[in-house]
ROGU-906339 format. One record per residue (C-alpha): residue number from 1; x, y, z. Coordinates in steps of 0.1 Angstrom, whole numbers, plus 5000, padded with zeros to 4 digits. Each point is the difference from the previous one (the first is absolute). Layout:
N
<r NUM <X Y Z>>
...
***
This chain:
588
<r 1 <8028 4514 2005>>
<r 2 <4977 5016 5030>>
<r 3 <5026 5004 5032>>
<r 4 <4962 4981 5011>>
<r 5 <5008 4966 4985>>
<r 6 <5034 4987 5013>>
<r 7 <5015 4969 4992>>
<r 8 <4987 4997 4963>>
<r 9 <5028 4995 4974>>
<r 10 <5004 5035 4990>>
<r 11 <5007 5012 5039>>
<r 12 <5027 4968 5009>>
<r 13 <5033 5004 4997>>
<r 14 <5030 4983 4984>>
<r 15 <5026 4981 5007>>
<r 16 <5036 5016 4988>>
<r 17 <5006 4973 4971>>
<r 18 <4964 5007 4985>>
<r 19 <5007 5033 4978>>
<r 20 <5028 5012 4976>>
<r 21 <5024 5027 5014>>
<r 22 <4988 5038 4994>>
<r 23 <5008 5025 5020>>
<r 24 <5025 5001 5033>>
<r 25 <5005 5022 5027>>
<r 26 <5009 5000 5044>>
<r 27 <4965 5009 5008>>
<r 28 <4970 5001 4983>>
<r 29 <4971 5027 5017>>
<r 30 <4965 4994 4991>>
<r 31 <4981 5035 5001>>
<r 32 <5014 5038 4997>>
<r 33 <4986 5017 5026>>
<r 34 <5017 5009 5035>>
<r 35 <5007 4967 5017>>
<r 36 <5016 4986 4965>>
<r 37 <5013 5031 4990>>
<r 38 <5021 5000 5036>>
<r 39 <5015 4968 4998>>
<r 40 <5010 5001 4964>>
<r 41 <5017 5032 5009>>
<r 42 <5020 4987 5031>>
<r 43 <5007 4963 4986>>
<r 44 <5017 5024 4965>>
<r 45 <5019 5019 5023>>
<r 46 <5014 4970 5014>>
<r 47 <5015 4989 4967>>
<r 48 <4971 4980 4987>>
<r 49 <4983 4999 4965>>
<r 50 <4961 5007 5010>>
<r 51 <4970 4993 4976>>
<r 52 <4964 5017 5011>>
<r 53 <4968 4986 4980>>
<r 54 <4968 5017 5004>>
<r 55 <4967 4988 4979>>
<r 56 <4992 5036 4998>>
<r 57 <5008 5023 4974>>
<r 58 <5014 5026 5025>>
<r 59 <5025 5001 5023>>
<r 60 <4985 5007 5039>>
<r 61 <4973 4977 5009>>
<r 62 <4979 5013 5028>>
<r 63 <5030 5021 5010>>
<r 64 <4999 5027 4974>>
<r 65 <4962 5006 5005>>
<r 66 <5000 5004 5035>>
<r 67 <5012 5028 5022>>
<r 68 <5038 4982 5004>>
<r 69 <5003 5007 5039>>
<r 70 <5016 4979 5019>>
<r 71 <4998 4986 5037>>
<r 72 <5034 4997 5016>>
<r 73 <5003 4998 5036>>
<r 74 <5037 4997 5010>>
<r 75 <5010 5026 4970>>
<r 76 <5030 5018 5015>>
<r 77 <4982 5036 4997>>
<r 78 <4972 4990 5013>>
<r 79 <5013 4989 5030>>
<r 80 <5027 5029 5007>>
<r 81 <4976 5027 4990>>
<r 82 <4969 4986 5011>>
<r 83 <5012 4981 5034>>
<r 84 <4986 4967 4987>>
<r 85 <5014 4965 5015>>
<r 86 <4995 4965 4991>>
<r 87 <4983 4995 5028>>
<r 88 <4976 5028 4995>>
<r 89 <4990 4984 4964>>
<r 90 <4995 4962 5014>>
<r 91 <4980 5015 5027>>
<r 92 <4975 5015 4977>>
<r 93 <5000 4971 4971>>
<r 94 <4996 4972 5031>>
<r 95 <4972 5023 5011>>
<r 96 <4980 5001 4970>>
<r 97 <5009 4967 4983>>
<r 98 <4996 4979 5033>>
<r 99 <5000 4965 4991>>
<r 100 <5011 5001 4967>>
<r 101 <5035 5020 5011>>
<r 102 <5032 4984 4984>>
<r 103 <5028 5003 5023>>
<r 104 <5027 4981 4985>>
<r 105 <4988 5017 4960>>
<r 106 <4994 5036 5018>>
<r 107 <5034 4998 5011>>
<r 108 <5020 4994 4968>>
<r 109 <4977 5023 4984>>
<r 110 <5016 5029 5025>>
<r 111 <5031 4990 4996>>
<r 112 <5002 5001 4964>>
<r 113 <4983 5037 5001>>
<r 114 <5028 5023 5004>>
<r 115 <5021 4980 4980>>
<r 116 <4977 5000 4972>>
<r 117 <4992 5037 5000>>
<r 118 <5038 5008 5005>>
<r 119 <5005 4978 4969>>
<r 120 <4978 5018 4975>>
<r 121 <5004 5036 5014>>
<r 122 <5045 4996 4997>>
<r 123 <4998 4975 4969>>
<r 124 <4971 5006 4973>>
<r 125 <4986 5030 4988>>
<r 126 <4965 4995 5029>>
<r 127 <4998 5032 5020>>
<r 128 <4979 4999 5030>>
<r 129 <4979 5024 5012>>
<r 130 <4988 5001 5038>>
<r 131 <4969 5015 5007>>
<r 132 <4999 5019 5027>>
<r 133 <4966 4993 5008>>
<r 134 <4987 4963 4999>>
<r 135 <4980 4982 5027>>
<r 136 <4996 4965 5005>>
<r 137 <4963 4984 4991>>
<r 138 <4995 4992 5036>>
<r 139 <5009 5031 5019>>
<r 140 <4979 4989 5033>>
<r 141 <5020 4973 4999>>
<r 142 <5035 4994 5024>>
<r 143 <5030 5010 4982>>
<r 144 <4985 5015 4973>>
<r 145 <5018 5032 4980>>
<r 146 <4992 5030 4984>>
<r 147 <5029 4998 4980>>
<r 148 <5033 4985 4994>>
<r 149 <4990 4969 4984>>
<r 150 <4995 5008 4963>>
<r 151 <5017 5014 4967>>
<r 152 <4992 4998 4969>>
<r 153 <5021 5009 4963>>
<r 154 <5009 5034 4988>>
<r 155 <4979 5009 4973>>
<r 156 <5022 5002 4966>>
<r 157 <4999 5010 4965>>
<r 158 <4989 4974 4977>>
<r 159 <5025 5009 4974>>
<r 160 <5029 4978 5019>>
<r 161 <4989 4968 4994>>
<r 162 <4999 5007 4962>>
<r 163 <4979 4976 4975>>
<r 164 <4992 4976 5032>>
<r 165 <4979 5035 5013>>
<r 166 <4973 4985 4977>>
<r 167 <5004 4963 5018>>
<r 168 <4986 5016 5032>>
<r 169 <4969 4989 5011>>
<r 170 <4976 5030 5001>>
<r 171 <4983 5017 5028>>
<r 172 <4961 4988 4999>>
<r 173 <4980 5023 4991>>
<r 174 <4977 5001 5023>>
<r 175 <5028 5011 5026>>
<r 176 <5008 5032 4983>>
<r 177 <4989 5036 4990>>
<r 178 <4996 5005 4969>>
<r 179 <5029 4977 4988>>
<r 180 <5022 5012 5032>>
<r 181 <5012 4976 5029>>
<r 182 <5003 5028 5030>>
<r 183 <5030 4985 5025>>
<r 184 <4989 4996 5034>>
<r 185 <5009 5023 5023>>
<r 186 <4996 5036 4996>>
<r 187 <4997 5002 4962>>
<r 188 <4963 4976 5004>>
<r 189 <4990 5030 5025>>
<r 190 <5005 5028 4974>>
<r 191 <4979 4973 4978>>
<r 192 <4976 4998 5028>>
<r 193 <4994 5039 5004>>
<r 194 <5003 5008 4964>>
<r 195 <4963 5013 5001>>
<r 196 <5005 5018 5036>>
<r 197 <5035 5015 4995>>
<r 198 <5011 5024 4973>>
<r 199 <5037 4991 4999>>
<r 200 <4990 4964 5005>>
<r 201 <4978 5003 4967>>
<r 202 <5025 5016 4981>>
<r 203 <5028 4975 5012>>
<r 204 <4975 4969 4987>>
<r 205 <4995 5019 4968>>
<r 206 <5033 5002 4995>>
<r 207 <5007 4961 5007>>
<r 208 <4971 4989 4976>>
<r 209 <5011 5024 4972>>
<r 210 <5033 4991 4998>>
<r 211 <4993 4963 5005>>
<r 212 <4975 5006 4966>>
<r 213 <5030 5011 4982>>
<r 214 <5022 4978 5012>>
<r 215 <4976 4971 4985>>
<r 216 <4994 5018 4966>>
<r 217 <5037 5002 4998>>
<r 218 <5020 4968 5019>>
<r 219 <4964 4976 4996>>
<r 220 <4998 4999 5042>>
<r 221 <5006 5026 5028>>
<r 222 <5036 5003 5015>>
<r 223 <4993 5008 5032>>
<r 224 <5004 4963 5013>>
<r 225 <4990 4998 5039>>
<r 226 <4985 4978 5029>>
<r 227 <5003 4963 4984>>
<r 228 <5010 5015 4966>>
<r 229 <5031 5011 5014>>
<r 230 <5012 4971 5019>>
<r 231 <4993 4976 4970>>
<r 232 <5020 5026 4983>>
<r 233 <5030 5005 5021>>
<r 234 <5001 4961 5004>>
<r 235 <4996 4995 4963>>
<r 236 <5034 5025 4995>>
<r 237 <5016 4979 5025>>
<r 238 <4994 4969 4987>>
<r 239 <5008 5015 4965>>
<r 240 <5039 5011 5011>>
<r 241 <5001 4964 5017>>
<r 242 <4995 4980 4968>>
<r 243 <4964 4988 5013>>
<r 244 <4981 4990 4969>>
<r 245 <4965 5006 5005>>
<r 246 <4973 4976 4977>>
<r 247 <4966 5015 4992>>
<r 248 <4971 4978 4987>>
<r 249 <5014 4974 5013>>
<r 250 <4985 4972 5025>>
<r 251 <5016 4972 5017>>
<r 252 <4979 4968 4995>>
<r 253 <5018 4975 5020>>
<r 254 <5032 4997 5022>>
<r 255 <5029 4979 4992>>
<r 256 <5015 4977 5026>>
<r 257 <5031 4975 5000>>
<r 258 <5010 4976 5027>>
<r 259 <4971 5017 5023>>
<r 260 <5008 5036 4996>>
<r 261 <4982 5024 4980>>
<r 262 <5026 5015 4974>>
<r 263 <4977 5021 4975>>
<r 264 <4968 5003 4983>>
<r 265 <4982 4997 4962>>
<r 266 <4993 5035 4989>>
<r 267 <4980 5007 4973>>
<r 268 <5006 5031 4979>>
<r 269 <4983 5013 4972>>
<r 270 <5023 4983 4978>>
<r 271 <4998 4969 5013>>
<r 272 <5010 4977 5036>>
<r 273 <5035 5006 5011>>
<r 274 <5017 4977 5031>>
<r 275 <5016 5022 5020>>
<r 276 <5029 4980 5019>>
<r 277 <5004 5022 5035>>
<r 278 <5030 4987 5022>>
<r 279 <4990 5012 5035>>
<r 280 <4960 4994 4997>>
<r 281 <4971 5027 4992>>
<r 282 <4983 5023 5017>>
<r 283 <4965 5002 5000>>
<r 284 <4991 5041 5004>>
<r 285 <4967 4996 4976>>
<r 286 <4974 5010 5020>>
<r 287 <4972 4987 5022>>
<r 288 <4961 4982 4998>>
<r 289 <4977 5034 5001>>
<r 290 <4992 4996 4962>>
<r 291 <4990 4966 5003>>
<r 292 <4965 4995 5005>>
<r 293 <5005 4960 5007>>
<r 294 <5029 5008 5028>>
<r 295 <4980 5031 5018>>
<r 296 <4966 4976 5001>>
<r 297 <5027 4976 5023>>
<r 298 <5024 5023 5016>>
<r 299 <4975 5030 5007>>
<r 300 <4973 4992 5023>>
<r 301 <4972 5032 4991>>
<r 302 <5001 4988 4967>>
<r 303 <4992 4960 4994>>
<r 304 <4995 5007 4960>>
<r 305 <5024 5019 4998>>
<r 306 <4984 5022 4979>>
<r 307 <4993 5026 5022>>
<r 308 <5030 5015 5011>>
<r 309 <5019 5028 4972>>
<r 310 <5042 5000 4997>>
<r 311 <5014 5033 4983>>
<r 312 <5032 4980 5005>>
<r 313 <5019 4987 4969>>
<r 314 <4978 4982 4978>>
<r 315 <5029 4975 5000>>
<r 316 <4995 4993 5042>>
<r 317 <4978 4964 4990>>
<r 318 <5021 4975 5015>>
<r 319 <5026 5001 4982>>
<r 320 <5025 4989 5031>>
<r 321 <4980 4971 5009>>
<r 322 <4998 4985 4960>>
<r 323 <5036 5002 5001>>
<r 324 <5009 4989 5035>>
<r 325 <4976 4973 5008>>
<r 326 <5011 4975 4977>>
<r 327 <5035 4995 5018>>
<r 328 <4986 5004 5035>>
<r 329 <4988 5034 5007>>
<r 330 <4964 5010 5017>>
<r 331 <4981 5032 5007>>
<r 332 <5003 5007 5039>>
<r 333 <4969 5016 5007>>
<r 334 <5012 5006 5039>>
<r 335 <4993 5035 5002>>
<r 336 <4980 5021 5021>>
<r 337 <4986 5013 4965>>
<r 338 <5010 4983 4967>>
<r 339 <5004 5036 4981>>
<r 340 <5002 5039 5003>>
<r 341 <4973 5015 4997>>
<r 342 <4980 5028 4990>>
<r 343 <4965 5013 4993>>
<r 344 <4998 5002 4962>>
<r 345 <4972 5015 4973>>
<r 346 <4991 4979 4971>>
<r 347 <4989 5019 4973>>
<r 348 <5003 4998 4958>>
<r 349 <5022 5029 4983>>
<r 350 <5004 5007 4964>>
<r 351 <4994 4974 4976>>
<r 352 <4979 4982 5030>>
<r 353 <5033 4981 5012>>
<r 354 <4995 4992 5035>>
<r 355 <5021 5025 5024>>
<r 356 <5007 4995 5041>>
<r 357 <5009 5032 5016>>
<r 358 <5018 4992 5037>>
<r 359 <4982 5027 5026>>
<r 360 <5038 5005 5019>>
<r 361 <4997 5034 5011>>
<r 362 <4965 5019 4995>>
<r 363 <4980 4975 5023>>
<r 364 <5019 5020 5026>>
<r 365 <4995 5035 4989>>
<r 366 <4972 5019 5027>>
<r 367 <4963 4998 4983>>
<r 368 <4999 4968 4989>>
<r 369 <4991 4973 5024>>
<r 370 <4992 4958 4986>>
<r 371 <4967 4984 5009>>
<r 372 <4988 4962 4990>>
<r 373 <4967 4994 4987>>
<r 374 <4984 5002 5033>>
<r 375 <5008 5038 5000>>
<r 376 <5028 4996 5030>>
<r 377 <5035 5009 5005>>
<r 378 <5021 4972 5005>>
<r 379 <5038 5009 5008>>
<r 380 <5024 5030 4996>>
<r 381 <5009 5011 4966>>
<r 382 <5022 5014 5008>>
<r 383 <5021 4974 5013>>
<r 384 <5019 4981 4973>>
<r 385 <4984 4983 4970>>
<r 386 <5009 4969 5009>>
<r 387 <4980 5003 5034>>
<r 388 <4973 5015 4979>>
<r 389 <4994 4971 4983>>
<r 390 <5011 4976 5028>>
<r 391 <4966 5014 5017>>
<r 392 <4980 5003 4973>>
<r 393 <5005 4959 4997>>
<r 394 <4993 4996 5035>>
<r 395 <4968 5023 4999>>
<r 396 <4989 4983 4968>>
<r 397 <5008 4960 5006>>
<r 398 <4981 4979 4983>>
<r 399 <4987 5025 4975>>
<r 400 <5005 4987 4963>>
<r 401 <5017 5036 4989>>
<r 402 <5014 5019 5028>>
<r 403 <4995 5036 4988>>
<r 404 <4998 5037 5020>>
<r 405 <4993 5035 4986>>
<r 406 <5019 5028 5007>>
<r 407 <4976 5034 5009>>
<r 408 <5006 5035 4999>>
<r 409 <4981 5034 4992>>
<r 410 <5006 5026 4970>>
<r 411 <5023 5018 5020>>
<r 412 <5026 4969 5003>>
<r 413 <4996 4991 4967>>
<r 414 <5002 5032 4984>>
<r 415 <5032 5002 5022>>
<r 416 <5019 4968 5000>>
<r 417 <4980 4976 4971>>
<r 418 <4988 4967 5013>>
<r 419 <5024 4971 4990>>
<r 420 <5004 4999 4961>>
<r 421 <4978 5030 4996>>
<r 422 <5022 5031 5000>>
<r 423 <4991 5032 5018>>
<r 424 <4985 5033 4987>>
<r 425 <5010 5015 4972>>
<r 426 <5002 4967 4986>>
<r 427 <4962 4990 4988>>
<r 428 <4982 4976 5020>>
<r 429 <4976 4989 4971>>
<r 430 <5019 4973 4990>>
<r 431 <5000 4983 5029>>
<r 432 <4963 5002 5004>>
<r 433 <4991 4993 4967>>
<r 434 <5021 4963 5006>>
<r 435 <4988 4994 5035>>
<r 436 <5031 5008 5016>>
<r 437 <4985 5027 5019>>
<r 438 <4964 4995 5020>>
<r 439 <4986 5032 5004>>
<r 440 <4973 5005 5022>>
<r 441 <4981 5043 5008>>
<r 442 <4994 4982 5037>>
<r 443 <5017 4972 5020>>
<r 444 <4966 4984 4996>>
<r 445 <5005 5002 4958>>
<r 446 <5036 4989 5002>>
<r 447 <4986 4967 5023>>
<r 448 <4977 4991 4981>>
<r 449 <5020 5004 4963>>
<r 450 <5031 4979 5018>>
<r 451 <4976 4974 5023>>
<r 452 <5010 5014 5028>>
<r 453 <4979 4995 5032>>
<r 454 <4988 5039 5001>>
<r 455 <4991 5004 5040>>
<r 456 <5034 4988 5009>>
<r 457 <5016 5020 4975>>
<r 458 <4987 5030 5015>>
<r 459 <5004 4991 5032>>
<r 460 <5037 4990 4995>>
<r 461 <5008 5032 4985>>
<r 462 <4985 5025 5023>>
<r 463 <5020 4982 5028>>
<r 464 <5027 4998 4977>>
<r 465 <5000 5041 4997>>
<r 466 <4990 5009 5039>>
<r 467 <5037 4991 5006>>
<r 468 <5017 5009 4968>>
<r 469 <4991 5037 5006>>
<r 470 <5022 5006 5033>>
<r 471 <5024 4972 4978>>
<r 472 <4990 4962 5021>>
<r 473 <4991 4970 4986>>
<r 474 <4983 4985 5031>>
<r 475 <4996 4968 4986>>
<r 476 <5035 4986 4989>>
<r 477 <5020 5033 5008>>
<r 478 <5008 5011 4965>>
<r 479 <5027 5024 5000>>
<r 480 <5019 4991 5032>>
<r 481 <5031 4986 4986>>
<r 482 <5023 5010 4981>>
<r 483 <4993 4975 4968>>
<r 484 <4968 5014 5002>>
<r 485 <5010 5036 4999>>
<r 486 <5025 4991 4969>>
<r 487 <4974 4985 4980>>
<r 488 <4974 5032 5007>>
<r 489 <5006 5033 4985>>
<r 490 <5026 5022 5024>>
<r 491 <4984 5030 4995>>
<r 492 <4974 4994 5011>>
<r 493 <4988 5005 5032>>
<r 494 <4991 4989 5031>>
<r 495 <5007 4964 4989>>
<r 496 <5016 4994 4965>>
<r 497 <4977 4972 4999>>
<r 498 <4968 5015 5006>>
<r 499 <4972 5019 4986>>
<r 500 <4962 4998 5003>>
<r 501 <4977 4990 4971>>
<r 502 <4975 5029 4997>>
<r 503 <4996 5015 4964>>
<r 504 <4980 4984 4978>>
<r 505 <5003 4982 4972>>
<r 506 <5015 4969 5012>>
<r 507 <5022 4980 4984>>
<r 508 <5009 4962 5005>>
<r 509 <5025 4971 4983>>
<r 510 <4999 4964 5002>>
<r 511 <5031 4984 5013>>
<r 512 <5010 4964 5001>>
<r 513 <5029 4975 5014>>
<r 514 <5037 5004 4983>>
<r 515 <5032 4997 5008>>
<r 516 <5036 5010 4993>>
<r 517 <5015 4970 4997>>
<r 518 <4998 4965 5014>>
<r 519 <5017 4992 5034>>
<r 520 <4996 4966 5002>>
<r 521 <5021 4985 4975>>
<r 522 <5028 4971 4996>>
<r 523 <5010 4990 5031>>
<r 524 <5037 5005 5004>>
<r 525 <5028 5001 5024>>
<r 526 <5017 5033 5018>>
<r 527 <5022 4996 4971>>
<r 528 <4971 5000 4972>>
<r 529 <5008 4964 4994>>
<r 530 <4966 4985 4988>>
<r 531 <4994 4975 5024>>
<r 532 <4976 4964 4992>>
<r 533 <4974 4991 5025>>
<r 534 <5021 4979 5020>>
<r 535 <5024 5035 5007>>
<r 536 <5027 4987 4975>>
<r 537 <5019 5027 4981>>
<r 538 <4997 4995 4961>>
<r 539 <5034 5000 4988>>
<r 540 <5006 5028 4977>>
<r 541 <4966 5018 5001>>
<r 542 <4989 5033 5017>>
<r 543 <4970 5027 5002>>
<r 544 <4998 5033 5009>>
<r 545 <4978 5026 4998>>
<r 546 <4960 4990 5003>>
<r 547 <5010 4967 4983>>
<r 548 <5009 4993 5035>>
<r 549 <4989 4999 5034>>
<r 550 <5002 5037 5018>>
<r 551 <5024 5004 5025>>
<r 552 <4973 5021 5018>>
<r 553 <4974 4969 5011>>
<r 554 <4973 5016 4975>>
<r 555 <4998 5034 5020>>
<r 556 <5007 5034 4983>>
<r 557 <5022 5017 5025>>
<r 558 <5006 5033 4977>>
<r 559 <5006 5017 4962>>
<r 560 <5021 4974 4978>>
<r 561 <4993 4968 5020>>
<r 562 <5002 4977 4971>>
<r 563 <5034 5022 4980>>
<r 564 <5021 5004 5028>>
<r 565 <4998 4961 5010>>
<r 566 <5005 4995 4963>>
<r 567 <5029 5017 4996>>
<r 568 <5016 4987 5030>>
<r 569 <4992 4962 4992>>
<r 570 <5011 5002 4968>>
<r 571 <5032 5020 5007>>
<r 572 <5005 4971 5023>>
<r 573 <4999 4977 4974>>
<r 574 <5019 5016 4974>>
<r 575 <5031 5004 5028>>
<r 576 <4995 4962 5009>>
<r 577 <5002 4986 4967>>
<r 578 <5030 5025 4991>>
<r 579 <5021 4986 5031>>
<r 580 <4993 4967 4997>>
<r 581 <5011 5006 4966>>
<r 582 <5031 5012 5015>>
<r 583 <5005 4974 5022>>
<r 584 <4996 4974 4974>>
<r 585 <5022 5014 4981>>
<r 586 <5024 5003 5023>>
<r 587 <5004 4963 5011>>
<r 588 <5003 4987 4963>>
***
């Protein structure tokens, strides 16, 4: 049933005495990616027998297909290495989030950090990396940081989790080269200057051979990185903890007795099984974005709903609320934004299945510059997606499909692609032969072929490249940060972000509203205790993950701002279950 229509039969849940016995365990977690994953793991090591159901077939969610970073202020390297405080962090989130800043949930969440990162890095098989380079979305703002606040999982070699290798959700296509997820970090920038560089071309030739081979021979590439290898080191984990992990399997309805919720109906391809779960379930399955119902009355730009494109999990349709709602729970919507986003292209690949392509790092890259219809610039882009899109909304209220177009000249493209089109050698045809690509011999051709407002166009862009020449953006200062310079190209110069648009033909993409993940979600204590309207913990039931509200007030304060409060919330979970496990034991 739709996550759109709660309260019918199918979405209600059950008292205890209703079903026949089927399956028991401590803790049932609803959903496989990093939030679940994290307190499965913690509650096993704690002695407890842990079930994870996920309706997918694969094992990941919206983990696996992202990049798998992860935002942890407080992380013990971070703030030896770096210098960061606790103080610096909450100075910089109160700054951005203003009103919608959670103290008391804030607090817990920094306190669990170090503990939590500790945890997996001395007592699983995750390995952390720490970049050494990672800025904060907001760099103008107080307390910001270039770096210290972030790791994400060391890649690995597919061939350790054996046969549940193939249970691994995929990377989306869209996102890779040729079949190849690049990491982020250093081996994206040999991917990057694979047409400017010849060591850099031989290095990417290398990658995509061996990944070829690798999928002729083992069915999938091995080299497993960014939210491959989290999933995967978490799935190992799990594995050596006794963790089972259900795929293709969805939980219809919780189970409560005497008030508390104690398990759910899950329905498996051979049939409904009533899981029996001692210390209460975890909700870990994912947020609204997929649900055109819940966006048209959670997301203000888009009152249909319609238009507005998620390359989320296909799964992220509500799912939390259909399950939570009929014992109490509610979407809190009291966010500065309800999701994550990010400028995506909508386009149709093989077969003419519909594909969404998230724009995360080329709307930065110098030549390419994003106009609305009315031929004007209308915020940085090189400032983070999320404020992308957050002014593209405001520029665009009202309108029935918010939309921009991302510019550039032959030059850029030729150079760096333009979004989902890939750069020289690779053949641009396609993409104009499907109307990816607007191609235009003039700025005047390529505004009239998009509907763009052609005098403004020109005018924007030859004020746009008096300054990019001598590298100044004398409208919104492109360039002057240090987000800004790690989303342009470093090499080049002046300004990694800039380049004028002189050599014709030009070149234009359609982008649209997306997001990463939703941020408003079930609202929930410090604890992740889902809470009912009148602020009343619901005995036995938790979310994490973007089934829940963000810890962060709906702002986007750096890379891996939905994983990192994940994993922490759900470790949290997992280690309060286990010791009140403990302590029940213990006074029997």
């Amino acid at each position: 049933m739709p996550a759109e229509q709660p309260g019918t039969a199918a979405t209600r849940s059950i008292d205890d005495s209703q079903e026949p016995s089927g399956y028991e365990c401590d803790l049932l977690v609803v959903g496989s990616g990093a939030g679940g994953l994290s307190a499965a793991i913690r509650a096993a090591h704690g002695g407890l027998k842990v079930l994870v159901v996920d309706r997918d077939d694969h094992i990941g969610g919206t983990t696996a297909i992202s990049g798998g970073w992860l935002y942890v202020p407080g992380n013990k390297r971070g703030s030896d290495r770096e210098g960061d405080s606790r103080e610096r962090f909450t100075t910089y989130l109160r700054a951005i989030a203003g009103r919608y800043y959670n103290e008391r949930s804030v607090e817990v969440f920094l306190d669990t950090v170090p503990e939590m990162m500790d945890f997996f890095e001395n007592e699983t098989d995750v390995e952390f990396v720490y970049p050494q380079l990672a800025p904060d979305y907001q760099m103008r703002a107080p307390g910001a940081m270039a770096a210290g606040r972030n790791a994400y999982a060391s890649p690995i070699n597919g061939r350790a989790l054996g046969a549940d290798r193939m249970r691994l959700h995929p990377y989306k296509r869209e996102l890779t080269v040729l079949g190849v997820m690049p990491q982020i970090g250093p081996d994206l920038e040999q991917f990057l200057h694979a047409n400017q560089s010849l060591s850099s071309f031989f290095y990417v030739t290398r990658r995509i051979l061996r990944n070829w081979a690798e999928r002729l021979v083992f069915r999938r590439g091995l080299d497993l990185s960014n939210g491959n290898a989290l999933i995967a080191r978490m799935v190992l984990s799990a594995r050596k903890l006794g963790v089972e992990i259900w795929t293709s399997s969805a939980a219809e309805r919780l189970v409560r007795s005497d008030g508390a919720v104690v398990g759910a109906i899950v329905s498996r391809p051979h049939g409904e099984v009533k899981v029996h779960s001692s210390h209460g379930v975890v909700l870990a399955c994912g947020g609204f974005t997929q649900s055109p119902a819940l966006r048209s009355t959670l997301m203000a730009h888009t009152p249909s709903g319609q238009a507005h494109y998620s390359p989320v999990n296909a799964n992220h349709t509500g799912e939390n609320l259909r399950l939570a709602e009929p014992v109490g729970g509610y979407i809190s919507n009291e966010v500065l934004q309800p999701a994550a986003w990010a400028p995506v292209s909508v386009f149709r690949g093989a077969g003419g299945r519909e594909r969404v392509f998230p724009h995360l790092r080329g709307v930065g890259l110098p030549g390419i510059i994003a106009v609305t219809s009315d031929g004007r610039r209308f915020t940085n882009e090189a400032d983070s997606y999320h404020e992308f899109i957050s002014a593209l909304i405001d520029k665009e209220k009202g309108a029935a499909d918010v939309h921009a177009f991302l510019v550039c000249d032959s030059r850029t493209r030729h150079k760096y692609g333009l979004g989902f089109a890939k750069p020289w050698p690779l053949p641009k045809f396609p993409y104009l032969r499907d109307g990816y690509l607007i191609k235009g011999r003039s700025l005047a051709e390529l505004a009239a072929k998009a509907g763009i407002d052609e005098a403004a166009l020109i005018d924007t862009i030859d004020t746009f490249n008096e300054g990019a020449r001598v590298g100044e953006d004398r409208l919104f200062g492109r360039g002057v940060d240090e987000f800004n310079r790690f989303k342009g190209d470093p090499l080049h110069t002046p300004n990694p972000s800039l380049a004028p648009l002189e050599q014709a033909p030009f070149y234009a993409t359609r982008v649209q509203t997306g997001d990463l993940g939703a941020y408003a979600g079930l609202a929930i204590d410090p604890r992740a205790r889902v809470l009912t309207r009148e602020g009343e913990a619901i005995r036995g039931l938790f979310a994490v993950g973007t089934a829940a509200l963000t810890v962060f007030g709906g702002t986007y304060p750096g890379p891996g701002a939905n994983i990192g409060p994940a994993m922490t919330l759900g470790y949290l979970v997992g280690r309060d279950v286990a010791e009140a496990s403990t302590t029940t034991r213990s006074e029997r």
